[in-house]
C-alpha positions in Angstrom: 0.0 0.0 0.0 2.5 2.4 0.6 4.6 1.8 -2.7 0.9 2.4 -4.3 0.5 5.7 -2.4 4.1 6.8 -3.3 3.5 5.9 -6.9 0.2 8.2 -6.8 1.6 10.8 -5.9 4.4 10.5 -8.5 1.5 10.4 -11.1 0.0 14.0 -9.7 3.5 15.1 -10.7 2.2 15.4 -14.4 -1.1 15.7 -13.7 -1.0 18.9 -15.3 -3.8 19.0 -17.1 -6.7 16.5 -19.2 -10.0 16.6 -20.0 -12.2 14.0 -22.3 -14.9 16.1 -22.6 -15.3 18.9 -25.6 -16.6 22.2 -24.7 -18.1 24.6 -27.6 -15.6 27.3 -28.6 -17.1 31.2 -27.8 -18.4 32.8 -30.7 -15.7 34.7 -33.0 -12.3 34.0 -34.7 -9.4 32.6 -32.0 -6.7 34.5 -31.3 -3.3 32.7 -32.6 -1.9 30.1 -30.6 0.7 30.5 -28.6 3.6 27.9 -27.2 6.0 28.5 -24.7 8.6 26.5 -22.7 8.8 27.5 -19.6 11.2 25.9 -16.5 8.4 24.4 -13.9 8.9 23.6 -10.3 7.1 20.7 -9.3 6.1 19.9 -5.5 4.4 16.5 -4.5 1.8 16.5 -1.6 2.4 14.4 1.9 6.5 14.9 1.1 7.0 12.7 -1.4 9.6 14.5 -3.3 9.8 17.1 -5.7 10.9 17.7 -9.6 12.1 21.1 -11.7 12.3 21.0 -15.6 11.1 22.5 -19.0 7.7 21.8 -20.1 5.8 22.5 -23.1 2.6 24.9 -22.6 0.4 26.2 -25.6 -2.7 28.0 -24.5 -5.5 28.6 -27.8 -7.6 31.7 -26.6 -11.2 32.4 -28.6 -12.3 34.9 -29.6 -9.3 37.3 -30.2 -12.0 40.1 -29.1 -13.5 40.2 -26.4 -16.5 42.6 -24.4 -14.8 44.1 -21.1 -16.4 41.3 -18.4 -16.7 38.5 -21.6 -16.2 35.1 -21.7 -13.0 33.6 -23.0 -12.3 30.0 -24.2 -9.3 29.2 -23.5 -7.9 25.5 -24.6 -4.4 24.2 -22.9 -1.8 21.3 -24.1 0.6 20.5 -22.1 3.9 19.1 -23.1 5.3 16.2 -21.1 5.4 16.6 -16.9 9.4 16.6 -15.6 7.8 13.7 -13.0 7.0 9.9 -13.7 5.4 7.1 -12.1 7.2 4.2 -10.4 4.5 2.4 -11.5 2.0 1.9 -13.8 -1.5 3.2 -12.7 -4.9 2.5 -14.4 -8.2 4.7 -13.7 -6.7 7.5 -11.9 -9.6 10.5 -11.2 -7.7 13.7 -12.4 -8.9 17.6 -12.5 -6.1 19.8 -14.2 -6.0 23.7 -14.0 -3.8 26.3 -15.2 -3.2 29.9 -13.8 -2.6 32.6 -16.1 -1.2 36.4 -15.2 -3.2 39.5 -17.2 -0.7 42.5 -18.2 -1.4 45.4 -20.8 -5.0 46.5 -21.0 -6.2 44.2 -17.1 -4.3 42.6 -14.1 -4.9 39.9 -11.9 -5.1 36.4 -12.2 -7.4 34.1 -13.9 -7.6 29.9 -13.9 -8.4 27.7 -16.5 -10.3 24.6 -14.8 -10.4 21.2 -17.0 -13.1 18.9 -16.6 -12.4 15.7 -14.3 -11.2 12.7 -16.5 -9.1 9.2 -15.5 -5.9 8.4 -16.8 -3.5 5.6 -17.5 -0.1 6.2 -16.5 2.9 3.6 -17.4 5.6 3.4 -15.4 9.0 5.6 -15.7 7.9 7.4 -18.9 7.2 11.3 -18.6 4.2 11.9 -18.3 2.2 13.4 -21.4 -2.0 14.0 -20.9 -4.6 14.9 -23.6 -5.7 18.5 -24.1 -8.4 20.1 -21.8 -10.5 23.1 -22.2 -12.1 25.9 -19.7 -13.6 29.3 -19.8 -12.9 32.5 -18.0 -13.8 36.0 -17.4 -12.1 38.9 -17.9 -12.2 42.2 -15.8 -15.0 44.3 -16.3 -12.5 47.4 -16.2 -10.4 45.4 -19.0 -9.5 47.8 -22.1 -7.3 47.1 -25.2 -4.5 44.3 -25.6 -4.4 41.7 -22.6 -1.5 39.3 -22.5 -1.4 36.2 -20.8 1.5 34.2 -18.8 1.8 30.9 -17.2 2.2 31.1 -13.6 1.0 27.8 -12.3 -0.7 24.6 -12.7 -2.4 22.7 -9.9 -3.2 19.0 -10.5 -6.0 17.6 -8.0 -5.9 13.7 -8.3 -9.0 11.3 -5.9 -6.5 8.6 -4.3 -7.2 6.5 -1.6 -10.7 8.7 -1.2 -8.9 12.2 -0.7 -7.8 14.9 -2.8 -3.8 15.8 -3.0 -2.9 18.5 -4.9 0.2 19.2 -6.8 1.2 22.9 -8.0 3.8 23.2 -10.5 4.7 27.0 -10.0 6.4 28.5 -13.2 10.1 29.4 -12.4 11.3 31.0 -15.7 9.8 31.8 -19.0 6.2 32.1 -18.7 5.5 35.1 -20.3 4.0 35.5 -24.2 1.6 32.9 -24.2 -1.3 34.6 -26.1 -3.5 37.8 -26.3 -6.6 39.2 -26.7 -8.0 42.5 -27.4 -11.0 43.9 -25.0 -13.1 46.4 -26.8 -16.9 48.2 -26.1 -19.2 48.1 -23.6 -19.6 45.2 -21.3 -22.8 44.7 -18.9 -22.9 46.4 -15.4 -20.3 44.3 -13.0 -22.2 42.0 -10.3 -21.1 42.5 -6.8 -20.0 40.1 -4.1 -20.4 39.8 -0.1 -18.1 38.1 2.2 -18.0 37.7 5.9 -15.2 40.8 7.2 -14.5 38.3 9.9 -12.5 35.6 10.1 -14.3 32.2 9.1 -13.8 28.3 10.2 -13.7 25.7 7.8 -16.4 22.9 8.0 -18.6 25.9 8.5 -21.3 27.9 6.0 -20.3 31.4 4.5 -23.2 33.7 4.3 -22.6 35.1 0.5 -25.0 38.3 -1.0 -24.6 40.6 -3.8 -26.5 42.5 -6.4 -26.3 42.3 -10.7 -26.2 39.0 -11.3 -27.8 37.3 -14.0 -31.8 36.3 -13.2 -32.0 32.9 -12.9 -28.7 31.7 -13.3 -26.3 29.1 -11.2 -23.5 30.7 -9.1 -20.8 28.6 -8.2 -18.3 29.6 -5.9 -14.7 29.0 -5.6 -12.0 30.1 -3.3 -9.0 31.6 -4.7 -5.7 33.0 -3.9 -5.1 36.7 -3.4 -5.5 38.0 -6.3 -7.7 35.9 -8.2 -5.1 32.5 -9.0 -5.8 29.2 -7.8 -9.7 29.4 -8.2 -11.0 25.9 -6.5 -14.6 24.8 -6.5 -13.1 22.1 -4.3 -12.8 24.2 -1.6 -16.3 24.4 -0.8 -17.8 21.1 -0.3 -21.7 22.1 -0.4 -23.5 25.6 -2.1 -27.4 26.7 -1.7 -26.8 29.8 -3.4 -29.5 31.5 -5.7 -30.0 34.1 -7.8 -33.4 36.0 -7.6 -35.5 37.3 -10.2 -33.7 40.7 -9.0 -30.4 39.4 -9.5 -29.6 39.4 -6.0 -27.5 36.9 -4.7 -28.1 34.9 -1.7 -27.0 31.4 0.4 -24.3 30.1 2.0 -21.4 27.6 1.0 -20.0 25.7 3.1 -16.1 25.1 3.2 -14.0 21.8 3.0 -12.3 20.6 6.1 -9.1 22.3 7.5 -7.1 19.9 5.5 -8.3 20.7 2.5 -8.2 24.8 3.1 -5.2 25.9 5.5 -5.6 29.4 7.4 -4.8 32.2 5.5 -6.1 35.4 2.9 -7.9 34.1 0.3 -10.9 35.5 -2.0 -13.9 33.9 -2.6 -15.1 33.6 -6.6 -18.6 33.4 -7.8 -19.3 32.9 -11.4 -22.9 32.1 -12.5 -21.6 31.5 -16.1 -21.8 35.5 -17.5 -20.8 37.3 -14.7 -18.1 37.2 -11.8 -17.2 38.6 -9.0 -15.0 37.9 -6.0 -14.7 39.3 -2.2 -12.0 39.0 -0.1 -12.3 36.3 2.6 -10.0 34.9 5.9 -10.4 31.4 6.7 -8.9 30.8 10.8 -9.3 27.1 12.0 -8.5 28.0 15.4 -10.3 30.4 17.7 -8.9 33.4 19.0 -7.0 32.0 22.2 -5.3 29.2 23.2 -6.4 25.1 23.0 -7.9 24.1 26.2 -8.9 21.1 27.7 -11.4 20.4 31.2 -12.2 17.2 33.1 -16.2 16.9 34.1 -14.5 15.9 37.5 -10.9 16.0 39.0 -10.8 12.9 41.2 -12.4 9.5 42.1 -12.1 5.8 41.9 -10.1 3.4 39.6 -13.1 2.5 36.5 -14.1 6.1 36.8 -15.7 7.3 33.7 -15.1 11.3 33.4 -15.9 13.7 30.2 -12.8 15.3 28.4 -13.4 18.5 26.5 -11.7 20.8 24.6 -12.0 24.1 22.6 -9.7 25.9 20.3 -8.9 23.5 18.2 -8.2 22.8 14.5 -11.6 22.0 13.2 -12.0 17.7 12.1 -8.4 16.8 13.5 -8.2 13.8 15.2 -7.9 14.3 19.0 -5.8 11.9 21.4 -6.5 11.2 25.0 -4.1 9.5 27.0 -3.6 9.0 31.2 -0.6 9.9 32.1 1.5 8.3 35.1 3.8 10.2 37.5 6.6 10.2 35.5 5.0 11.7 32.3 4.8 8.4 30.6 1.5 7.6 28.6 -0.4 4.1 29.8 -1.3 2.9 26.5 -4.5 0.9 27.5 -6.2 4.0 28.4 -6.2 5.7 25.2 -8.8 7.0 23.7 -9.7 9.1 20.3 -12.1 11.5 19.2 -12.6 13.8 16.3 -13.0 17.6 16.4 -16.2 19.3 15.6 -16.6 22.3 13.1 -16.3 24.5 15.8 -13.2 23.1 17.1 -14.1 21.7 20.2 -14.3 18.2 21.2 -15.8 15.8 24.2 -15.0 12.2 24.8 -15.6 9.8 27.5 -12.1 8.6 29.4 -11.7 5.7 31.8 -9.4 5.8 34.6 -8.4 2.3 34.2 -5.5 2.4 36.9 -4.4 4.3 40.1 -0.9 5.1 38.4 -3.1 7.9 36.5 -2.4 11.3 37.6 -3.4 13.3 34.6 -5.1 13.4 31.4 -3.2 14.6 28.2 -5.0 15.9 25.2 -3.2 16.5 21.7 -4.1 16.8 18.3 -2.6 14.7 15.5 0.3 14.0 17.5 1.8 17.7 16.9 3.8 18.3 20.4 2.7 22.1 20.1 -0.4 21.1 21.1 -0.6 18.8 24.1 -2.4 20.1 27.1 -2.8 18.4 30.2 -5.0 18.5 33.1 -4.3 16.9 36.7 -6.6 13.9 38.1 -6.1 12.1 41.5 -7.2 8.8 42.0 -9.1 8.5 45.6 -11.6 5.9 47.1 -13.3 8.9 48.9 -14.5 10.8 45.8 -13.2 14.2 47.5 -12.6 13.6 50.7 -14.2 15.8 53.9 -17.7 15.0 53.4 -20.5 16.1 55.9 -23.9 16.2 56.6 -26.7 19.6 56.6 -30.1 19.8 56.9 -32.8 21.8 54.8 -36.5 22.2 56.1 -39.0 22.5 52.6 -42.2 23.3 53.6 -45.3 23.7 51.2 -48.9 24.4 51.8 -52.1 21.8 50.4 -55.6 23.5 50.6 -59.0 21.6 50.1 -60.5 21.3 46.8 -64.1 20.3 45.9 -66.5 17.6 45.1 -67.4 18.2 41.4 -68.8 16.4 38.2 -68.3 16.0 34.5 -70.5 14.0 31.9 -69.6 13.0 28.7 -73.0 13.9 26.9 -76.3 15.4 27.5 -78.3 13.1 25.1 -79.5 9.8 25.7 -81.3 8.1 22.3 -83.4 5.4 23.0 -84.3 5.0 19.3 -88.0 4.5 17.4 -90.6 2.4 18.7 -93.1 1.2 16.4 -96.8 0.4 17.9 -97.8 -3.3 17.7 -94.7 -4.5 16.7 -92.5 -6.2 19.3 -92.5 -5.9 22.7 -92.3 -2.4 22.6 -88.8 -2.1 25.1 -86.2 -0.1 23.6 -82.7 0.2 25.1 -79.8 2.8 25.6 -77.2 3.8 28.4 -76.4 6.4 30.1 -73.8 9.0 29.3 -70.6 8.3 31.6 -70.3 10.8 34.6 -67.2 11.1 36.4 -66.8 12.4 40.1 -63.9 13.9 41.7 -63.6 14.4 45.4 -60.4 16.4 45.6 -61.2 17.6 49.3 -59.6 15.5 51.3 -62.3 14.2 53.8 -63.8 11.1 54.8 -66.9 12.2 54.5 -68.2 10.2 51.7 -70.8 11.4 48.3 -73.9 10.4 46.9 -74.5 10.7 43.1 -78.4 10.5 42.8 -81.2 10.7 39.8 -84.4 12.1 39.3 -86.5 11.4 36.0 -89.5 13.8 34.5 -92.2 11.6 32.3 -91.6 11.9 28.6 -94.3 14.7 26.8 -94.4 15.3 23.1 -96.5 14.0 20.4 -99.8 14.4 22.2 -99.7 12.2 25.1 -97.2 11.6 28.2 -95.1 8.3 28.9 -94.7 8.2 32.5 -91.0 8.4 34.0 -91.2 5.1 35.6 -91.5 3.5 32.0 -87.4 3.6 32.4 -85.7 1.5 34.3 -81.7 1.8 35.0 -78.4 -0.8 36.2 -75.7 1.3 37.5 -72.3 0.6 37.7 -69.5 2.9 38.9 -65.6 2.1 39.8 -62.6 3.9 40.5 -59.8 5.2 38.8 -56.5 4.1 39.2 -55.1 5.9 42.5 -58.2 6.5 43.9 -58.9 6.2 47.5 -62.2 4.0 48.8 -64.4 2.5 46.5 -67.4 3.5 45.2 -71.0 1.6 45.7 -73.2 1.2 42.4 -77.3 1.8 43.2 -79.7 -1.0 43.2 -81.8 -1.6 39.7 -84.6 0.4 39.5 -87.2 2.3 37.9 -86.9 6.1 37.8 -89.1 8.6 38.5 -89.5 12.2 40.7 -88.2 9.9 43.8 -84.1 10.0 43.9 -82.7 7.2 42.7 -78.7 6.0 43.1 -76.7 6.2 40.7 -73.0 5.6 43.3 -71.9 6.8 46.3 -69.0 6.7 48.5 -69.6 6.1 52.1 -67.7 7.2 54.8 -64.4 4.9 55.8 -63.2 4.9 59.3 -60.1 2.7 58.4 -58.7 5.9 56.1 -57.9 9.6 56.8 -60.0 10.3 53.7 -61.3 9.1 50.4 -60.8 10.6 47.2 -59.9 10.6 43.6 -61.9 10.4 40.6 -64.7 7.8 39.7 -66.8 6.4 36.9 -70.5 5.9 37.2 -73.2 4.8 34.3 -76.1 3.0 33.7 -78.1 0.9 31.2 -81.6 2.2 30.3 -84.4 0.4 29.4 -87.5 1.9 28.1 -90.9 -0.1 28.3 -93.7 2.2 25.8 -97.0 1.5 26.8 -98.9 0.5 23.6 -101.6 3.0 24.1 -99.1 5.8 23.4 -100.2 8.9 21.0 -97.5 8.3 17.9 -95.2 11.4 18.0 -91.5 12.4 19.2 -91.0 12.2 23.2 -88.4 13.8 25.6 -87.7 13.9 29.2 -84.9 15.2 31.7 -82.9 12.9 33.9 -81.4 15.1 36.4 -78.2 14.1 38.2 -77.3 15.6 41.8 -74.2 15.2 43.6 -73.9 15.8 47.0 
C-alpha cells in the first residue's frame, strides 16, 4: 500500500492537465496560438519528493475580441510533466488547471479549470495528458490588448478517497503565451459579499450581492489573493440562488481544514456571464489558546469522566491518554475523538488504573499542542464530606367535590306500535366524580326522572328503568357503591356513592359511574317524538 501511495503521488506530478470532454468554442475567430517552454517547479503532496524542468505549454484563446467582463475559451496542451510514475497506474480520477497572469490592457489572475477525467499512466515514462479546455472572465474594467502568462498549474488527483494537490509554479519563461484584445461596452459588473471576519472551515459562508444574472447558477470558488488558484473544491456544499432581482443569496460551506489551510484568500462566484470575488480569511483555530477540562478532578479506579476541549483545528483527530507520574502515557487508556466544526471536542475517558495522575490531550500528535489537566485517583471521591439539613415546607388547601358527563343526550331510538315488545334500550352518558377535598366524608350521586311529553300524550317516568355501575380510577382512595336496579321517576334514585371509611384519613380521587336504560312504551301511546330530563345531583 504504501509503494501504491508513493506511486500516486508520483503520477499528480504530471497531472498537469486532461479533459475528455469537448466544450463549444465562444463565438468569433481565435486568437493565434501561442507555445512556450517554460522551467516548472514541481512539489508533491504528503512529502514525497519534488521535480524542476522544462515543459511545453500552448494555451489557444477564442475569440481574439473580447467585451470588457466577456467570456474567454481558453484550450491548454501541455507538453510532457518533468515527474513519472514508479509504477504503472490505471483509472486515476484527475482535474487539471492552469493559472494565467493578465498584463497590458487588465491585471490579476485568472484559472483555466479542466473537466475531471481518468488516466492511465505507465511506469517511468514522462508523463504526457490529452488537451483540456475551460472558460474564463475577464475584468470588467479590462480595455485594449491583454497578455497572458503561465504562472502555475495545480493538478488535484482522488486517491485512496482524498484529494492531493500538486502545484507546478512557473520558475522562468512564462510570459507570451497569447493575447486578446478587450473592446466596447460590457454589462454592469455584479457584486459580491463576504463575511469581514474571520471564518472556520467545515462551516457555511453567508454570501449576498446584487447584478447577477436572473435565474442563473453561481458557483463559488476560493482563490488566492488576487484571483489564482480558483477551486470549486474548496467548498464542499453551495445553496446559493439568484433571484428574479439578481440578487445573490445562500451560504457555502467550506472543505475541512485539511483541504483549506488558514490564510487570505478570495472567494469567486461565477454564475456563467458574470463574476465577481470578495475577499475572505479562513482561521481554523479560535482566538485563544487550546484548552482542555475534566467533568471531574478525582475518584475511583473505572471512573468514567468527560474530556473536553476548545480551540482546536476543526475535524483533526484528538488523542487522550492518562498519564502516570513520571509523564509516561499508559497505552491501554487511550482514547480518540474527532474535532467538531467549531473546534471543540468531548469524549468519554476511563481511569483504568491508580498510576493515573493526569489526562493529556493532543491533536494529531503535533507536540505544540498537548495540554494536560491533573486527576487524582481517591476511594473517597473528595474527601471531607459532611452532613446539613434543609426544612421545605409547602402548603395543600381543600378542593371540591365536582362532576363532569360525557353527553347530554340519551337516544333510546323508534318504537313502532304493535310491533314487538315495545322495550327499547340505551345507556347512560358516563359521569365522572372527583372528590379532591380531602375528607372522609363520603358522596352520593343520585337521579331524578320527569315523564316523557311530546307528540300528544305523556309516557310516564317510571316506564325507564336503570343498572348502574361505577368504579374507581387508578389511585383513587375508597371504593365506590353502584345503586340497586330500578325504575326512575321524581323519587331519587342511586346512581353511586362513597360512604364514609373509618379505616382511612380520607377518600378521594376520581370515579366512573353509568347506567343501562331500558324503556318499556306503553302501547296505548299517542305516535309522536317524546323527551324527558334525567337530572343528576351530587352531594
Amino acid at each position: 500500500m504504501t509503494g501504491l501511495l508513493a506511486a500516486c503521488f508520483a503520477l499528480t506530478l504530471g497531472c498537469a492537465g486532461a479533459s475528455a470532454q469537448a466544450v463549444p468554442l465562444a463565438d468569433g475567430p481565435a486568437a493565434a496560438a501561442a507555445t512556450i517552454t517554460p522551467t516548472v517547479h514541481c512539489v508533491l503532496p504528503a512529502g514525497q519528493g519534488e521535480a524542476t524542468g522544462p515543459q511545453d505549454m500552448t494555451v489557444e484563446l477564442s475569440p481574439a475580441v473580447v467585451a470588457p467582463g466577456g467570456k474567454v475559451h481558453a484550450k491548454v496542451t501541455l507538453g510532457p510533466s518533468p515527474a513519472t510514475s514508479g509504477l504503472p497506474l490505471e483509472d486515476v480520477p484527475t482535474i487539471p488547471s492552469i493559472d494565467l497572469a493578465l498584463s497590458g490592457g487588465a491585471s490579476g489572475t485568472v484559472t483555466v479549470r479542466g473537466a475531471e477525467i481518468t488516466l492511465d499512466i505507465p511506469s517511468g515514462t514522462p508523463i504526457e495528458i490529452p488537451p483540456y479546455e475551460g472558460d474564463f472572465l475577464v475584468p470588467a474594467n479590462a480595455s485594449g490588448p491583454v497578455s497572458f502568462a503561465a504562472v502555475r498549474t495545480l493538478t488535484q488527483t482522488k486517491v485512496l478517497g482524498s484529494v492531493f494537490e500538486t502545484p507546478c509554479d512557473v520558475v522562468e519563461g512564462g510570459t507570451g503565451l497569447g493575447s486578446v484584445t478587450v473592446e466596447g461596452t460590457g454589462s454592469a459588473p455584479a457584486t459580491l459579499t463576504a463575511p469581514a471576519g474571520p471564518v472556520r472551515p467545515s462551516t457555511a459562508v453567508t454570501l449576498g450581492g446584487s447584478g447577477w444574472t436572473a435565474g442563473g447558477t453561481p458557483v463559488p470558488s476560493l482563490c488566492a489573493v488576487g484571483g489564482g488558484g480558483c477551486d470549486p473544491l474548496k467548498f464542499k456544499t453551495s445553496d446559493l440562488g439568484i433571484d428574479s432581482g439578481g440578487a445573490l443569496h445562500g451560504t457555502a460551506t467550506l472543505a475541512e481544514s485539511g483541504a483549506v489551510p488558514d490564510g487570505a484568500y478570495e472567494v469567486k462566484v461565477n454564475d456563467g456571464t458574470k463574476e465577481a470575488t470578495a475577499p475572505l480569511t479562513v482561521r481554523a483555530v479560535a482566538a485563544g489558546d487550546r484548552e482542555i477540562s475534566l467533568s471531574r478532578s478525582r475518584g475511583p479506579v473505572g471512573s468514567v469522566i468527560t474530556v473536553s476541549g476548545k480551540n482546536y483545528n476543526p475535524d483533526r483527530w484528538i488523542n487522550v491518554i492518562g498519564l502516570d507520574a513520571s509523564g509516561t502515557g499508559l497505552d491501554d487508556s487511550a482514547v480518540y475523538v474527532k474535532s467538531a466544526p467549531d473546534g471543540t471536542f468531548s469524549v468519554e475517558f476511563t481511569v483504568v488504573s491508580d498510576a493515573v495522575v493526569a489526562v493529556q490531550a493532543d491533536e494529531g500528535n503535533d507536540p505544540a499542542t498537548v495540554r494536560t489537566a491533573p486527576f487524582t485517583v481517591s476511594d473517597d471521591d473528595g474527601g471531607g464530606g459532611g452532613s446539613a439539613d434543609q426544612k421545605l415546607n409547602t402548603s395543600v388547601r381543600a378542593g371540591t367535590l365536582s362532576m363532569v358527563q360525557d353527553g347530554d343526550t340519551v337516544d333510546f331510538g323508534t318504537t313502532v306500535l304493535g310491533t314487538g315488545s315495545g322495550v327499547q334500550r340505551s345507556r347512560l352518558n358516563r359521569v365522572e366524580v372527583e372528590d379532591a377535598r380531602g375528607v372522609d366524608s363520603g358522596w352520593s350521586l343520585t337521579a331524578t326522572l320527569t315523564a316523557f311529553t311530546g307528540g300528544g300524550g305523556t309516557i310516564p317516568a317510571d316506564a325507564v328503568r336503570w343498572t348502574p355501575r361505577c368504579t374507581a380510577q387508578q389511585g383513587s382512595v375508597g371504593v365506590p357503591v353502584a345503586g340497586s336496579p330500578t325504575v326512575l321517576g321524581s323519587t331519587a334514585a342511586s346512581l353511586c356513592r362513597m360512604d364514609p371509611d373509618g379505616a382511612r384519613p380520607f377518600t378521594g380521587g376520581r370515579f366512573d359511574a353509568d347506567a343501562d336504560l331500558t324503556l318499556t312504551v306503553p302501547g296505548t301511546t299517542r305516535p309522536g317524538d317524546y323527551s324527558a330530563t334525567l337530572t343528576l345531583t351530587l352531594l
